[in-house]
SERO-4910 file (N, C-alpha, C, O; in steps of 0.05 Angstrom, whole numbers):
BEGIN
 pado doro    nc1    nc2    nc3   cac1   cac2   cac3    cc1    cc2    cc3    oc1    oc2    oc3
  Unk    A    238     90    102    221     82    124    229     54    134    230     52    159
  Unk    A    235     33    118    240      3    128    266     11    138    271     -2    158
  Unk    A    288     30    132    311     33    153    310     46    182    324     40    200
  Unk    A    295     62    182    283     73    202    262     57    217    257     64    240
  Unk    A    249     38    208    238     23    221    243     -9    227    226    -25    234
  Unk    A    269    -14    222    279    -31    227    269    -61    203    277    -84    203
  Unk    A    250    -49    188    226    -64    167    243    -78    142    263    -71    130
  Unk    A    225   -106    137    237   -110    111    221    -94     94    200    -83    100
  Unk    A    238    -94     65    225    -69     38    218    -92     22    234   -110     27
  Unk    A    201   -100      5    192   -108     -8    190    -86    -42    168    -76    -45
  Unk    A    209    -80    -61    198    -60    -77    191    -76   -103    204    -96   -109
  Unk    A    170    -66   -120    167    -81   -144    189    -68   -166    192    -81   -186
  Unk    A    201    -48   -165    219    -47   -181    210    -37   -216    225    -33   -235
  Unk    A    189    -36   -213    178    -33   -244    158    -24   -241    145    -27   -221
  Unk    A    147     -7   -268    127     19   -265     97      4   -255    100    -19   -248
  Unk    A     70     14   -254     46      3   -249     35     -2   -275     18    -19   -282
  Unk    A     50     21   -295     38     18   -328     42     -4   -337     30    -10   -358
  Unk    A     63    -29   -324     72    -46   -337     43    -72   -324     26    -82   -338
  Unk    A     45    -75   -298     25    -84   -282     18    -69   -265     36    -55   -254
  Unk    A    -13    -66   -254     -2    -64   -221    -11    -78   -209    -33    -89   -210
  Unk    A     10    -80   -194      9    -99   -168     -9    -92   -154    -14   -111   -140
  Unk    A    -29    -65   -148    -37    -68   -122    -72    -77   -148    -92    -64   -142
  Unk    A    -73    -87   -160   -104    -85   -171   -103   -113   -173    -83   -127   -175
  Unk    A   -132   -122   -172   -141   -155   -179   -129   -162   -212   -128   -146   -231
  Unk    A   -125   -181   -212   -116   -184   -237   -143   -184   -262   -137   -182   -286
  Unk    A   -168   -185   -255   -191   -184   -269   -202   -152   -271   -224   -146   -277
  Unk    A   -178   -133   -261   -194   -106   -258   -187    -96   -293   -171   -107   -308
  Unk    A   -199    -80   -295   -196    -63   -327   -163    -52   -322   -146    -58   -339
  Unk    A   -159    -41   -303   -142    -21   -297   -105    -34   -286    -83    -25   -282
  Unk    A   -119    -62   -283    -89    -82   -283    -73    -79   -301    -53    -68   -294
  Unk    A    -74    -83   -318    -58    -61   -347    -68    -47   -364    -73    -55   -387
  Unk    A    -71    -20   -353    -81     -9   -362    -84     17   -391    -70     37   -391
  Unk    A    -98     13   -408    -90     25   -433    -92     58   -434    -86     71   -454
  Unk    A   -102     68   -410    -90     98   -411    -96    102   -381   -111     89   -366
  Unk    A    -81    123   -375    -74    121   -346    -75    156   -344    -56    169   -353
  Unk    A   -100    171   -328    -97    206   -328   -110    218   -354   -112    242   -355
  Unk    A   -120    198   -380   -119    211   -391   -103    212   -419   -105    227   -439
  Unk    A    -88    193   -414    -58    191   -434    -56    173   -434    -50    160   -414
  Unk    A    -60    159   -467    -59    130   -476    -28    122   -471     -7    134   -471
  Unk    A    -38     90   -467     -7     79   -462     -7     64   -485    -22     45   -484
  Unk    A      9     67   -509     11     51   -526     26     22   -524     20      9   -544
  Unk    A     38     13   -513     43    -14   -498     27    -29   -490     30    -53   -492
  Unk    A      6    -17   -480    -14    -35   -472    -40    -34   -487    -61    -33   -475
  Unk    A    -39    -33   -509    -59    -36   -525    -59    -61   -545    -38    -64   -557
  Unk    A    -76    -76   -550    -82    -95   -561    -63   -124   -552    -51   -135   -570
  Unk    A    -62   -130   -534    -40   -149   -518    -57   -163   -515    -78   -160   -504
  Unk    A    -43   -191   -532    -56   -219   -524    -56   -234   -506    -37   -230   -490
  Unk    A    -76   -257   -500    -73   -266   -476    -48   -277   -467    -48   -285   -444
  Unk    A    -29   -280   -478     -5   -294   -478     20   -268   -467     35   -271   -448
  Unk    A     18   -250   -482     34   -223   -468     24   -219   -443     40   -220   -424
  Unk    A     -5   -214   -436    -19   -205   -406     -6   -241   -393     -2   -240   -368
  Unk    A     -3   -254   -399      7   -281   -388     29   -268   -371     34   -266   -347
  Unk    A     38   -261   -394     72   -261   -387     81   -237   -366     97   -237   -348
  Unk    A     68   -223   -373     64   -205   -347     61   -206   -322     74   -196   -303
  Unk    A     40   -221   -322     35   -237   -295     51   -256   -276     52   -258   -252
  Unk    A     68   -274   -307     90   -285   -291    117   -278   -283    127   -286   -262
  Unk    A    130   -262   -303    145   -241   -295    144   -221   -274    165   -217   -262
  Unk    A    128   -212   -271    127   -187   -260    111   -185   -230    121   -179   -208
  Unk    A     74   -194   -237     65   -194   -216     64   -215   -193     62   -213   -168
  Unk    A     68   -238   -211     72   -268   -191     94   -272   -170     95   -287   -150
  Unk    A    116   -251   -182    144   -252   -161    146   -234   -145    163   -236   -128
  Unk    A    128   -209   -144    131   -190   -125    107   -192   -104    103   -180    -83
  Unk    A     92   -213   -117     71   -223    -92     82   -239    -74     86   -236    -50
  Unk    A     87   -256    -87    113   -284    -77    123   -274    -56    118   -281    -33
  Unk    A    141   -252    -67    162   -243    -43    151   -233    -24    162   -239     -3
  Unk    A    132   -217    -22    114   -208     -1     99   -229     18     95   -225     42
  Unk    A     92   -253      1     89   -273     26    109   -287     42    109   -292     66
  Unk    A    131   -295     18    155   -301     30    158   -280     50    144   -287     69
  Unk    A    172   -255     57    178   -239     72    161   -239    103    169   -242    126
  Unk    A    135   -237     93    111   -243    119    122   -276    132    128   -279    156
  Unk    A    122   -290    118    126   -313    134    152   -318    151    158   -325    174
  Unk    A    163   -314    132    193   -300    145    199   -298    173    215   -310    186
  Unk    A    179   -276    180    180   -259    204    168   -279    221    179   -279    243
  Unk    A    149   -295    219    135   -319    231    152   -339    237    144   -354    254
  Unk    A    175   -342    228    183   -365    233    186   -379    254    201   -364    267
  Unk    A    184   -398    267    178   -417    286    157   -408    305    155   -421    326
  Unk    A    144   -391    302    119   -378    318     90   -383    301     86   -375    278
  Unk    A     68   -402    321     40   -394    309     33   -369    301     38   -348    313
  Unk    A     19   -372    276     -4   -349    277    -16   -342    307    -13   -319    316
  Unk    A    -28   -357    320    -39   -350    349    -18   -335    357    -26   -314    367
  Unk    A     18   -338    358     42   -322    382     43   -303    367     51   -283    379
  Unk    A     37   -301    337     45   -278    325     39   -276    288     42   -291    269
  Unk    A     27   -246    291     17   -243    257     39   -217    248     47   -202    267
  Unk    A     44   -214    233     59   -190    227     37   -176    210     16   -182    200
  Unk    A     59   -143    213     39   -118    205     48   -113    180     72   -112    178
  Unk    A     34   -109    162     39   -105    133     39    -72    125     15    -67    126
  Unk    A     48    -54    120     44    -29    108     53    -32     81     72    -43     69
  Unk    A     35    -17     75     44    -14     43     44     18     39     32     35     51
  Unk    A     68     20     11     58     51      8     64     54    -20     77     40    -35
  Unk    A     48     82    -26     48     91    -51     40    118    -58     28    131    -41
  Unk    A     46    128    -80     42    154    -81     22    169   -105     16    156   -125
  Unk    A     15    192   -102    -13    193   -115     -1    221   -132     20    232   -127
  Unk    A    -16    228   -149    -10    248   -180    -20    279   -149    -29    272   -127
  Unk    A    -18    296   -154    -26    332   -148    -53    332   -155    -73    335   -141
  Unk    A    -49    329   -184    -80    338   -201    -86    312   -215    -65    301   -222
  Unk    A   -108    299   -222   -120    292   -244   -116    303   -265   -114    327   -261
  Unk    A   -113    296   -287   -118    316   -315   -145    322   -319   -159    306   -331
  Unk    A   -153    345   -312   -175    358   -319   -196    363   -294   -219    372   -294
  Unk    A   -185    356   -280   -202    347   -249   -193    372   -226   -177    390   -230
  Unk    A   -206    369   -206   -195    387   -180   -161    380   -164   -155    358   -154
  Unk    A   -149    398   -165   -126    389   -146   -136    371   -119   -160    369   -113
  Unk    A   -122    364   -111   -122    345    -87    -98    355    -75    -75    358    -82
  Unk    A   -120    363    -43   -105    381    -25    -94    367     -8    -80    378      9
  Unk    A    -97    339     -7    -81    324     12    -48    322     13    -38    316     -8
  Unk    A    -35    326     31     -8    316     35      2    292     36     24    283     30
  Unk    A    -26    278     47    -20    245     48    -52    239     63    -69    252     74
  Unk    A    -46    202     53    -69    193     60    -68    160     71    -52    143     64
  Unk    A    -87    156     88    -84    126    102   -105    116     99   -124    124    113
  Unk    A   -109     98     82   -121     84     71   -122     60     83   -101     47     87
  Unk    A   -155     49     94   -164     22    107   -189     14    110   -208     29    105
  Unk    A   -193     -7    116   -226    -22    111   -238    -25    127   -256    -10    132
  Unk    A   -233    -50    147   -241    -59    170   -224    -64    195   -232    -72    217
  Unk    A   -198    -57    188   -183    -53    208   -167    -34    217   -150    -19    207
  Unk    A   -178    -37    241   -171     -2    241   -140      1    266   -131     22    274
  Unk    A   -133    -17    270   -108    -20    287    -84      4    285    -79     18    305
  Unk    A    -72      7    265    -57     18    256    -65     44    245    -55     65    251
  Unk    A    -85     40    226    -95     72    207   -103     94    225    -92    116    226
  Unk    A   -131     81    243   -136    110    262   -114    119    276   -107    141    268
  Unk    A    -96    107    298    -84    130    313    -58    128    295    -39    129    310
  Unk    A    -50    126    272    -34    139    253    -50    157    238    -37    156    217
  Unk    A    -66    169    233    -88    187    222    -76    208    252    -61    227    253
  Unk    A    -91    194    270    -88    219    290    -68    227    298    -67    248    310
  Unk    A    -40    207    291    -14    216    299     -6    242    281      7    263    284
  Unk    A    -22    229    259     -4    265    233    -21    277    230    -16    294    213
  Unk    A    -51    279    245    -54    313    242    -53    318    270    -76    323    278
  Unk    A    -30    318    292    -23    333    303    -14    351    296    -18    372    309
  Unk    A      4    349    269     16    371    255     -3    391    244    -18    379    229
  Unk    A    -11    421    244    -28    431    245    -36    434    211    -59    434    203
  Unk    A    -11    437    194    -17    448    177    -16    427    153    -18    429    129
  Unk    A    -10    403    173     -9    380    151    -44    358    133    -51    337    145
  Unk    A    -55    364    115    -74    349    112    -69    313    109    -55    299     95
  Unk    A    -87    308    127    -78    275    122   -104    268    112   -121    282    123
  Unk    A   -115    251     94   -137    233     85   -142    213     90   -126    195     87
  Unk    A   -168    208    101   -176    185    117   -188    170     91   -212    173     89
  Unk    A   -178    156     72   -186    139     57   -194    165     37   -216    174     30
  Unk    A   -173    171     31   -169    198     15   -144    200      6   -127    193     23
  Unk    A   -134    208    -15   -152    205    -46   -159    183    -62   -165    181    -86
  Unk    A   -157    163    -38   -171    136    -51   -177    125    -26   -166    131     -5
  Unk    A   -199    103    -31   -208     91     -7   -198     64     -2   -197     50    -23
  Unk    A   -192     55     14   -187     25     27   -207      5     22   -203    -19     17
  Unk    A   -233     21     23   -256      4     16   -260     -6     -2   -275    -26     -2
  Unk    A   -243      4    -28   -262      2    -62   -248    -19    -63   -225    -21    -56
  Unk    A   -266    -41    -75   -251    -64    -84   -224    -66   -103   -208    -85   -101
  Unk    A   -221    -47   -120   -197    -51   -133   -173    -51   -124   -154    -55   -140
  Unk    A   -165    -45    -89   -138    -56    -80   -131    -79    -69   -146    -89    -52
  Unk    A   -112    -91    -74   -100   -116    -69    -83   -121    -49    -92   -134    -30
  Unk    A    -50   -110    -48    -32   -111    -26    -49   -115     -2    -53   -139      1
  Unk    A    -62   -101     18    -61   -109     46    -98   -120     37   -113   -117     56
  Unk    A   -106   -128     21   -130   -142     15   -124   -175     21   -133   -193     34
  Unk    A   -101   -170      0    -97   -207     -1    -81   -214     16    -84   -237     24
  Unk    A    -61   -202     27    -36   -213     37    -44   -200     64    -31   -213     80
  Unk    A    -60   -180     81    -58   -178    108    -99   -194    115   -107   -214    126
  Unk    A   -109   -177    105   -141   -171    111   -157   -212    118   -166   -225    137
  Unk    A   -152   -214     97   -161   -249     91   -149   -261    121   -160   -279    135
  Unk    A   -131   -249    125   -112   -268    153   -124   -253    165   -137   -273    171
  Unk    A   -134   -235    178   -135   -215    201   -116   -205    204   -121   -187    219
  Unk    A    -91   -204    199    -75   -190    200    -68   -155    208    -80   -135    201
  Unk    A    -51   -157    221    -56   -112    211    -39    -98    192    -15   -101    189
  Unk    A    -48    -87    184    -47    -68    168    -52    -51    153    -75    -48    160
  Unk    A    -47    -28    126    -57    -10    139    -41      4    105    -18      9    111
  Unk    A    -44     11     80    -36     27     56    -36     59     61    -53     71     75
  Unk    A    -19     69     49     -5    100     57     -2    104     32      9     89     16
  Unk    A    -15    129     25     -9    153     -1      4    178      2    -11    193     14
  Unk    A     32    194     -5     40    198    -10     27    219    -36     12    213    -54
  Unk    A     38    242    -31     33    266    -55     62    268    -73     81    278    -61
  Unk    A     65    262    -97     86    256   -107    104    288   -110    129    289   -107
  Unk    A     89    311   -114    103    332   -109    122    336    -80    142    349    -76
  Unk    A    107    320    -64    123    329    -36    150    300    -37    160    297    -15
  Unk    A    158    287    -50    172    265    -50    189    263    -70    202    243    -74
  Unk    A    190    292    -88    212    286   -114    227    286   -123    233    282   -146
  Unk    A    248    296    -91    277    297    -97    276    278    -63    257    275    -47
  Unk    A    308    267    -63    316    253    -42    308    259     -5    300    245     13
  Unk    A    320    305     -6    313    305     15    285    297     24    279    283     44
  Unk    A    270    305     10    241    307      9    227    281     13    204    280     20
  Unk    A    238    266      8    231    228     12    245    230     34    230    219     51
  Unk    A    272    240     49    272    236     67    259    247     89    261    234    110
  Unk    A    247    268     90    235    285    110    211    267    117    205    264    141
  Unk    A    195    255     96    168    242     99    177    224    110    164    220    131
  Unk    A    196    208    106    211    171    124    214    183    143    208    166    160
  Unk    A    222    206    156    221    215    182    202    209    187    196    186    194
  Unk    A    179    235    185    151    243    199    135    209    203    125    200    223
  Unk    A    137    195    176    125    174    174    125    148    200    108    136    213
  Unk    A    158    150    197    164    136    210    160    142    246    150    126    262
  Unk    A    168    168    252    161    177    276    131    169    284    128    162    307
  Unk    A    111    170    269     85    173    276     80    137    279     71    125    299
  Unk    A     89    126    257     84    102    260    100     85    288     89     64    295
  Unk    A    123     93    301    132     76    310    118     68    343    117     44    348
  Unk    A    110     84    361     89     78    372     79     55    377     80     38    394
  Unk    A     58     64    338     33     45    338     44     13    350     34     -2    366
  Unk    A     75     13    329     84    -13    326    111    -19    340    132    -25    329
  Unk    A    107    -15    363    111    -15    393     95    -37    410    102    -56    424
  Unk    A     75    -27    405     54    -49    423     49    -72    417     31    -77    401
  Unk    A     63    -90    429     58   -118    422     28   -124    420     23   -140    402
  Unk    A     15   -119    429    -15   -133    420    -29   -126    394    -52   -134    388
  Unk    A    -13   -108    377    -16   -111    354    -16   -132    342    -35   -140    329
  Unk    A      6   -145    343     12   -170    326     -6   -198    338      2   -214    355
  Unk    A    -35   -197    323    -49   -221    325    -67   -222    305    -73   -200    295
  Unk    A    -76   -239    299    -93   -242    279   -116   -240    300   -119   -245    323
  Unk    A   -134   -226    274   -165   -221    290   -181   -217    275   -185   -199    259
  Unk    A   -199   -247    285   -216   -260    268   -239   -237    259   -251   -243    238
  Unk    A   -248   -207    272   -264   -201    277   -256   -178    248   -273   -166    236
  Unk    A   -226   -178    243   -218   -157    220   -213   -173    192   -203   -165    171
  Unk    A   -225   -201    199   -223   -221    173   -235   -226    148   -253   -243    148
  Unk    A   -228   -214    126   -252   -215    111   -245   -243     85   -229   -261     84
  Unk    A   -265   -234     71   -258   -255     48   -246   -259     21   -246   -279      6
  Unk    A   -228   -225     15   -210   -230     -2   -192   -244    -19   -178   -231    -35
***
């Protein structure tokens, strides 16, 4: 998708079992000791000094770089001439263990700004047979996400988290067909220069 969209990639490079990046660092589930169902024996009984180290290793540099990269794109331009658009993406299990399948193909996940999410929602279910989730199979709302919480939302910024069904993504073509569709639908949105502004009215207090 960032080649096709001309985008910088930001990747953390390392599993979510280890941290994740997209959770508050005070959530239960920031490292979390079983994940579906299935204990993670690594993360059990870790002192404050290991969860330290985690944090500085792992989550503190892939935040970093994500602001680094945003500012990046700013350079010698106000916030007022220009905010950049943040997407994030990620991908979600078929089934729960023990739970109902999840019929989604994909999902766009957002809070209070709706710049980007609605007419990318409406861009992919033009496709007839494609299900897209409007804050499905997770919501934008619930406090436990971070990426476009801390680093777009707080600024007004736009942007806008994407889920991904990991069955449909698990060999190369198949990641590439989605960087298509994805990218096709998205490019549009982020076309229109009057996207890029901060707006005070999508600002919250993250």
């Amino acid at each position: 998708m960032a080649d096709r969209l001309g985008a910088m990639a930001v990747l953390a490079g390392f599993s979510r079992l280890v941290i994740d990046c997209n959770r508050q660092l005070d959530d239960p589930t920031s490292i979390a000791e079983h994940s579906d169902a299935e204990q993670i024996p690594g993360n059990h009984g870790l002192s404050a000094e290991q969860r330290a180290e985690r944090v500085r290793s792992c989550f503190r540099p892939y935040q970093e770089a994500v602001d680094a990269q945003l500012e990046a794109l700013r350079t010698g331009r106000t916030v007022e001439e220009f905010a950049p658009a943040l997407i994030a993406v990620h991908s979600f299990t078929p089934l729960m263990q023990g739970g109902a399948p999840r019929p989604w193909h994909c999902g766009v996940l957002w809070n209070v700004d709706p710049r980007i999410a609605v007419p990318l929602i409406h861009a992919l279910r033009v496709e007839p047979n494609l299900i897209v989730g409007d804050n499905e199979p997770y919501s934008g709302r619930h406090p436990a996400g971070y990426t476009i919480d801390i680093h777009a939302e707080r600024r007004g910024w736009p942007g806008v988290s994407l889920e991904i069904r990991q069955d449909l993504i698990s060999d190369s073509a198949s990641a590439e067909r989605w960087a298509d569709r994805l990218s096709a639908a998205l490019r549009p949105i982020l076309r229109d220069a009057t996207l890029y502004r901060s707006e005070p009215a999508y600002r919250t207090s993250s």
